[in-house]
N, C-alpha and C positions, 0 to 999 in steps of 0.2 A: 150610240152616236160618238164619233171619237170627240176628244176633249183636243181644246184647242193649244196649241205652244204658246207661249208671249213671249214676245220680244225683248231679249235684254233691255233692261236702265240702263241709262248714262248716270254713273258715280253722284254726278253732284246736281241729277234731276229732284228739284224738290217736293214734283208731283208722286214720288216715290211713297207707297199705301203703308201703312202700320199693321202689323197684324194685331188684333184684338181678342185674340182666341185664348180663354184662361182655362185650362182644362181645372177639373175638380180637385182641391187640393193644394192648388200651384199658388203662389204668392207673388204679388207685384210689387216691386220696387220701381225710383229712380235717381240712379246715381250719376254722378259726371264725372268724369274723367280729370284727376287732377296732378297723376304724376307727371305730366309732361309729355316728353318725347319720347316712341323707341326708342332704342340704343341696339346698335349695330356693332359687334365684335370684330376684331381682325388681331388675334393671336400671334405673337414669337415672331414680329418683325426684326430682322437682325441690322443693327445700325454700328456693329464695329467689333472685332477680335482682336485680345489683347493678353495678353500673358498665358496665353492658353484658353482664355474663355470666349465664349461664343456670345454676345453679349447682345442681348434682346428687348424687342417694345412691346404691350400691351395695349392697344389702342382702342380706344371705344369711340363711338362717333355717334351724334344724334341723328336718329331718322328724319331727317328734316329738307328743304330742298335747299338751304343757304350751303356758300361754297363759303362762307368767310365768319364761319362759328369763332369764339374764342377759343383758344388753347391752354387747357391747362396742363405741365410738366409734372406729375407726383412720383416723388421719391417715398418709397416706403423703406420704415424703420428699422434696422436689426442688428444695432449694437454695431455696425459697418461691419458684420460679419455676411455670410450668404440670406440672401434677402427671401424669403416667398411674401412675392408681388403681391398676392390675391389677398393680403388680410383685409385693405379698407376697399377692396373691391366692388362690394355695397354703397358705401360710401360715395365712391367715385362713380358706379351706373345712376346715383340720385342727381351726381350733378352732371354728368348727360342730359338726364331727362329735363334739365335745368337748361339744356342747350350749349353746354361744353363739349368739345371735345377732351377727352384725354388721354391722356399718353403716362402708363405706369413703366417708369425705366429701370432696367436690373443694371448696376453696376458690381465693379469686380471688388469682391468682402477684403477683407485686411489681410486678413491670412495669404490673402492670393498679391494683394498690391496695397503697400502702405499710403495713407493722406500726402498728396491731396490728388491719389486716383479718381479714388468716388465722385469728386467733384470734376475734374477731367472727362471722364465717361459721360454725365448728364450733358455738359457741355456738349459732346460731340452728340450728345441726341439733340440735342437742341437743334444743331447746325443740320444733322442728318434730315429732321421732318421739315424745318425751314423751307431748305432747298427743296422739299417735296410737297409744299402748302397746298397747291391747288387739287392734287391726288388723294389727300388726305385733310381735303376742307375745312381750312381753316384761314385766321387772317394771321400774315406773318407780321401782322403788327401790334399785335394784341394776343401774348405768351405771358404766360406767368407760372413761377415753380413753387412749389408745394409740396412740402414733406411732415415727416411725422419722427419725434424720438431722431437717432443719427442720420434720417432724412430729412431731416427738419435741417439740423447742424450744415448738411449737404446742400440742403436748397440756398441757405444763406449764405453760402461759400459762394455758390455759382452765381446768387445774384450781388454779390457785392464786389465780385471780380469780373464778372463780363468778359467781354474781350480781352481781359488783362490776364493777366497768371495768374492758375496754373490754366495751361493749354495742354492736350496731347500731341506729338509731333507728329507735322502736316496736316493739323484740324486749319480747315479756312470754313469762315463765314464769319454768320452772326448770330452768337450766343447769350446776350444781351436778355431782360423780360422788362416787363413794364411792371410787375409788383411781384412779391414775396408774404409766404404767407407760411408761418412755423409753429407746429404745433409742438411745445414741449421740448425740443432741439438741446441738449448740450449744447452752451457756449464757452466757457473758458474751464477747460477741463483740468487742470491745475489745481482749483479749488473745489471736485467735487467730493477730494475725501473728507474732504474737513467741513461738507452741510451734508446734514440726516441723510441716509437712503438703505437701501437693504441688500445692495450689492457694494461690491469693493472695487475701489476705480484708481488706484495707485500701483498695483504690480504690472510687472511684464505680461502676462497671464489675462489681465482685465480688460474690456474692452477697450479702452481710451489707451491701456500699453500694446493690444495691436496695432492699434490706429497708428499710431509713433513708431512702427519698426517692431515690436513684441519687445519693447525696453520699459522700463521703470520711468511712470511719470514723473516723481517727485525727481529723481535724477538724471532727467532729461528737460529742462527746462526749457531749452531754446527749441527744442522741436515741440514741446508742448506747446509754447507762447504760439507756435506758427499755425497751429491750428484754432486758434480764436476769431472766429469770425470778423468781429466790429475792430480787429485790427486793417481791415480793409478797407473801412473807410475813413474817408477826410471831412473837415467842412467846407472844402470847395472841391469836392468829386461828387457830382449829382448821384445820386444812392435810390432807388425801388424804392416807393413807398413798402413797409413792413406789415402785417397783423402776428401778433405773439397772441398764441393762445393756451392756457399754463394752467393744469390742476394745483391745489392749493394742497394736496396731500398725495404729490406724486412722490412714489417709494423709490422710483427709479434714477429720476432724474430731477434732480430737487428742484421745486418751483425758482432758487434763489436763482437759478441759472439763467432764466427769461427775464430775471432783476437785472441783474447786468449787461444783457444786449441793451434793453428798455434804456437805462440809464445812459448807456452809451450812446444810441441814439439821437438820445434828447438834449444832451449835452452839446450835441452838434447841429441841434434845428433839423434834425430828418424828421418827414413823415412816416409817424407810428401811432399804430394802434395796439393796446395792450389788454386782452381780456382774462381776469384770473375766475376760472371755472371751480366754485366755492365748494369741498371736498371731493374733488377731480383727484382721478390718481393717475395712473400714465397706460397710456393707450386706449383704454375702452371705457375709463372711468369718468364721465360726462362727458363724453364728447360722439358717440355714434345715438345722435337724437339731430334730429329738425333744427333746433333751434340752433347748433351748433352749425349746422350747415350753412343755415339761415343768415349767421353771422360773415363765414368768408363768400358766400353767394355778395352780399350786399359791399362788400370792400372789393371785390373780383371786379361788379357792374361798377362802380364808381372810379376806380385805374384804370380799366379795360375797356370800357365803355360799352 
């Protein structure tokens, strides 16, 4: 007797049967599902060429059906030399599945364009996915930028300057975010030969004498001072709320460095938030765990809404 076909289900029929069949052997669980959302890739979006380089976005997007996720902008870390994008990668498909969009932007390294390129470039990705919010589902009014190490330094450039300088010439829009969130960032590079670390931050040669033109910090003061973030703001120029997030035995980039944004902010009544991660070192050293996440997830929903 032939056996009979059934008729497809509809998805969200709940008279949909269980099967119950344990073959010999097999074990039963039940789990629930608690990462979140898919995440959806869209690889080497290009949002602008400059000095030769082809300058690219990493976008991830949650599988979801909202057109109006939050946006988050992450600058990843690299001495403001040639960046690969992919290190907090991980990091950044948790907070997808969180229901961010985000967006990991290469900008052009020192070697190729001295400060305040790096911050120029984020800028025009800012402007570049704005103008394309609804393509890349997101609310153009709820962006926040995020970096890590000389990303970090970067994100706090761009949010502290906004529309203001530095720009690239013929960026129009609006580069603006609603909060900042820096993991570990050099701030006044001036001073970081002279707190503990395990690199050398005073020659032509060192990162922070790229950053400046490949010149000597200690003998180039004026163009160091211009790289100090919290010289950007006022007490009457509204400022991103901030989250510093700072190991307390970082070798790279001395925790004293998130001292003096912190101070400075507060000096001025900004909203900041300051968390020191108790034998954190720099980069992987407390900070790729839940809780870590946990913490800029809950400052993101409460700016961002």
């Amino acid at each position: 007797m032939p056996r009979e076909i059934l008729k497809p289900y509809a998805y969200d029929d709940p008279a949909y049967p269980e099967n119950h069949a344990l073959p010999e052997g097999a074990r039963e669980v039940r789990w629930q599902d608690s990462f979140g959302y898919g995440v959806a890739f869209r690889p080497d979006i290009p949002y602008a060429e400059r000095d030769g380089e082809r300058l690219t976005i990493q976008y991830l997007t949650p599988r979801n059906d909202r057109r109006d996720n939050p946006l988050i902008v992450y600058v990843q870390g690299s001495a403001w030399f040639r960046q690969d994008v992919y290190i907090h990668l991980p990091e950044m498909i948790r907070m997808c599945q969180k229901g961010y969009c985000v967006a990991l932007v290469q900008y052009r390294p020192s070697t190729t364009a001295k400060f305040p390129a790096q911050a120029e470039d984020v800028k025009t990705a800012i402007r570049f996915l704005r103008a394309r919010a609804e393509k890349y589902r997101f609310d153009p009014e709820r962006v926040a930028v995020w970096g890590d190490s000389s990303g970090g330094h970067t994100a706090l450039m761009v949010g502290f300057t906004g529309n203001d300088w530095p720009n690239a010439g013929g960026d129009e829009g609006d580069a603006s975010v609603k909060c900042i969130v820096d993991w570990y960032g050099p701030t006044v590079v001036s001073e970081m030969g002279y707190e503990p670390s395990c690199g050398e931050h005073v020659s032509a040669d060192c990162p922070e004498g790229w950053l400046i033109g490949h010149l000597s910090v200690p003998e180039n003061p004026e163009l160091a001072a211009q790289t100090v973030p919290q010289r950007y703001i006022t007490p009457d120029k509204p400022t991103p709320p901030v989250l510093i997030m700072h190991g307390s035995r970082d070798r790279t980039v001395n925790f004293q460095q998130s001292v003096h944004l912190y101070e400075a902010l507060r000096a001025m009544n900004k909203e900041v938030d300051f968390i020191k991660v108790l034998g954190g070192d720099h980069g992987f050293g407390g900070f790729c765990c839940d809780a870590a996440l946990d913490e800029v997830d809950a400052f993101l929903r409460k700016w961002l809404g």
